[in-house]
Phi, psi and omega in degrees: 000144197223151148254031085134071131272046212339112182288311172185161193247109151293190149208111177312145210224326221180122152201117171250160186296134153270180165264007157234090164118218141215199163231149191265156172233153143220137152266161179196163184282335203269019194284339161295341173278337194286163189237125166296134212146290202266149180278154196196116162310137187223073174091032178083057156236097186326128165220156152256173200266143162277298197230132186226156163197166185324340212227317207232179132173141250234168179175135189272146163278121178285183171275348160302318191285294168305348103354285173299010188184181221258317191343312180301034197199022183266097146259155209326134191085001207243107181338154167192150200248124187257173186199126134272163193323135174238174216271144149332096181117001182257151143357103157271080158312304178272226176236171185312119147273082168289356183059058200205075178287152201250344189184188198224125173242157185255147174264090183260010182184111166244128235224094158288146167190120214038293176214016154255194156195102250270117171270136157248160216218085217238105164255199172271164160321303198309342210251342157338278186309354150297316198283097177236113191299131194087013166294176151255165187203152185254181172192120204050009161122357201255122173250147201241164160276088185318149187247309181224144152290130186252193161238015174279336204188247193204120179254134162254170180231123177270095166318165154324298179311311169287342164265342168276350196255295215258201209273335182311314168316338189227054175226153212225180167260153192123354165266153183248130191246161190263133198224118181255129161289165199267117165308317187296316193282356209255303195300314173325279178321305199279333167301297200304346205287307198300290164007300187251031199052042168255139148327145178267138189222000000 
């Protein structure tokens, strides 16, 4: 479980094929504190650590997760915003974050005004009924406030701090972000869908 607070903007180091997916290396300051094991958010995408070392440290992919998220198109040198896991007894800064990403969103528009900047956000139609403005949402692992609901997606509004922390400071449109919807509206959506007899989808 994660609260989508960025810790530190890694940089991907590596990331080759296995024969079941593959594995990423990133560096970062904090891989010296990781325990082989422990779980560690990656653009909001849950992995666990394989292999650490001072400087670095590796995490496998399945082929679900390439498929499903942006990670499989991560090449050398290319920001990634990291979060470990929290602890019993910490601070919920953000929101409930399971890293159990739901889709890949598109950046179709970015909007300054003044020293913030208003992301706009393009998802599929099915996932609209998730969106509820001032609600949350993570995004690359970030967790944010829909300011409106649209009708390509969705706009957060990015503080100063958060374009200086994470990977958001330098993202243009046209990138695609791994985008986990609020767990609470997920669990909502599917009783009612099962209610009225629709499939969970």
């Amino acid at each position: 479980m994660f609260t989508g607070i960025v810790e530190d903007v890694g940089t991907a180091l590596d990331l080759t094929p296995t024969p079941s997916g593959a594995r990423l290396t990133v560096a970062t300051t904090v891989a010296r504190e990781l325990s082989l094991g422990e779980s560690i958010a990656v653009d909001g995408v849950c992995l666990t650590v394989v292999e650490q070392r001072p400087d670095a440290f590796a995490a496998d992919l399945s082929p679900t997760t390439l498929e499903l998220t942006t990670l499989g198109a991560l090449g050398p040198g290319a920001p990634v915003n990291l979060e470990r896991a929290l602890r019993v007894g910490d601070r919920l800064s953000g929101h409930w974050v399971t890293g159990h990403v739901d889709e890949v969103g598109e950046v179709v528009g970015v909007e300054p005004d003044a020293e913030v900047r208003y992301l706009h956000v393009a998802v599929p139609a099915s996932s609209r009924s998730l969106l509820v403005p001032r609600g949350s949402v993570a995004l690359a692992g970030i967790s944010l406030t829909i300011v409106a609901v649209t009708e390509a997606g969705f706009t957060v509004t990015v503080i100063p701090h958060t374009l200086r922390v994470t990977s958001l400071g330098s993202i243009g449109p046209g990138a695609r972000v791994n985008v986990e919807y609020d767990i609470v509206g997920k669990y909502v959506r599917q009783l009612l869908q099962e209610m009225k007899g629709v499939p969970w989808t």
